[in-house]
C-alpha positions in Angstrom: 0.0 0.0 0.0 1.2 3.5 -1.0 0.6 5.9 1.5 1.5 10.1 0.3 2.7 12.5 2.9 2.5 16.4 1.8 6.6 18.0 3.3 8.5 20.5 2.9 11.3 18.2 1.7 12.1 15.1 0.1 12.4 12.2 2.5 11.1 10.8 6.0 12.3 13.4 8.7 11.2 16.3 6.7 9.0 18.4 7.9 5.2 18.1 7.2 3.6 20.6 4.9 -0.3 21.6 5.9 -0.9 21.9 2.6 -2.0 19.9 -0.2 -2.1 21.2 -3.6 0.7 23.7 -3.0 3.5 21.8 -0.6 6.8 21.4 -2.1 7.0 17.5 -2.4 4.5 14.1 -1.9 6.8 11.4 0.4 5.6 8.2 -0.9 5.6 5.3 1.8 5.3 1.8 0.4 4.0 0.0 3.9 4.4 -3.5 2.2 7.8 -3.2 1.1 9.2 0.0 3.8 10.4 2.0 1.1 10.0 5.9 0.4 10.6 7.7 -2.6 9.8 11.7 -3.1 7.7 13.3 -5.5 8.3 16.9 -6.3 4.8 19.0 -6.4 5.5 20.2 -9.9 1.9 22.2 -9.5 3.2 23.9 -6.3 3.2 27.6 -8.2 0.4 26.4 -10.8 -1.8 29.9 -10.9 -4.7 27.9 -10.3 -5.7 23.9 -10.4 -2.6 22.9 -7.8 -5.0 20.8 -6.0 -6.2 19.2 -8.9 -2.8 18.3 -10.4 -1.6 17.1 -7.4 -4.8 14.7 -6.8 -4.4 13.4 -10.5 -0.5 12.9 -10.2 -0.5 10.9 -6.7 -3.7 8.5 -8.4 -1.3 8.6 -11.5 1.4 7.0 -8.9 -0.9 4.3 -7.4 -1.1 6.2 -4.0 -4.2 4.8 -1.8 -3.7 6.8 1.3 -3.0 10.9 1.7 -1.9 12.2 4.9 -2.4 16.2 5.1 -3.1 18.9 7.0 -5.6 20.7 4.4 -7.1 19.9 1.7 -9.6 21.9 -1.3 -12.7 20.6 -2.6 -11.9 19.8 -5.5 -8.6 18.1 -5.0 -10.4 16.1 -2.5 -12.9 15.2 -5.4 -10.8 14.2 -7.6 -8.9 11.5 -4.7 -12.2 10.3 -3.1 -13.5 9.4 -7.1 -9.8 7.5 -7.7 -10.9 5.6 -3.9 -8.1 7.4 -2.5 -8.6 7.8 1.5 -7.4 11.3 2.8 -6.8 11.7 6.4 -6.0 14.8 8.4 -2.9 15.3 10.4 -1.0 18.1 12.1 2.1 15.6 12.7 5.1 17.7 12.7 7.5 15.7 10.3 6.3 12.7 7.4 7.6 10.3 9.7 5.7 11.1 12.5 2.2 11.7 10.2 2.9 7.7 8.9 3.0 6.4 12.3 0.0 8.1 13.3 -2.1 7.1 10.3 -0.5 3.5 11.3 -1.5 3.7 15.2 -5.0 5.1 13.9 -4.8 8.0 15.3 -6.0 10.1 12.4 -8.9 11.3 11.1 -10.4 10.8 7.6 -11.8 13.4 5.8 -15.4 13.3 4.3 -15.3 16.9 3.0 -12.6 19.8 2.3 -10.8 21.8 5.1 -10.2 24.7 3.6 -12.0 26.7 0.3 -10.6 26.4 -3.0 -7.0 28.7 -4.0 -6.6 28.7 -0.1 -2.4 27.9 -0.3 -2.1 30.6 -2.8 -1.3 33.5 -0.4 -4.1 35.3 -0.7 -6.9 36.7 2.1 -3.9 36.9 4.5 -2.6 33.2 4.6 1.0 33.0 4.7 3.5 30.2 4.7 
């Protein structure tokens, strides 16, 4: 099973990024066979669609589990209509988010966290 972190850098001790459509890389965990591999978000500084891109590249990778802190409607459309199961975490590093998600102690999502364009910068929001 592939599981997809959202980081701020490309392997298991990097820090967790909040966001989906717009964090710099996807950590790829393959439970089954304890491997990682990194995926860099090359929609990160899309002008609009990030989300969408994103969603469509991790079911392009055979992902089956998402681990973020946020995550737009239509991003989240796009995973739950591949099966993809998206779970809320505010785990400080990818690491710690995939032994969470393994210990149970996230939470799935059923609808979006935040509105749509919300890692863009804009309204305030900074990262």
């Amino acid at each position: 099973m592939k599981v997809a972190i959202t980081a701020r850098g490309n392997d298991p001790k990097a820090e967790a990024d909040p966001r989906f459509g717009r964090c710099q890389y996807f950590v790829i965990a393959d439970v089954e066979k304890g491997t990682f591999e990194a995926i860099a978000n090359a929609n990160q500084n899309a002008g609009g669609g990030a989300g969408v891109a994103a969603a469509q590249a991790l079911v392009n990778a055979g992902v089956e589990v998402v681990l973020t802190g946020n995550v737009g409607p239509n991003a989240l459309r796009v995973l739950q209509e591949a099966g993809i199961k998206v779970y809320s975490t505010a785990a400080p590093t990818v690491q710690a988010a995939l032994q969470q998600w393994q210990a149970g102690g996230v939470s799935p999502l059923s609808q979006a966290t935040v509105g749509s364009h919300f890692g863009m910068g804009r309204g305030g929001n900074k990262w």
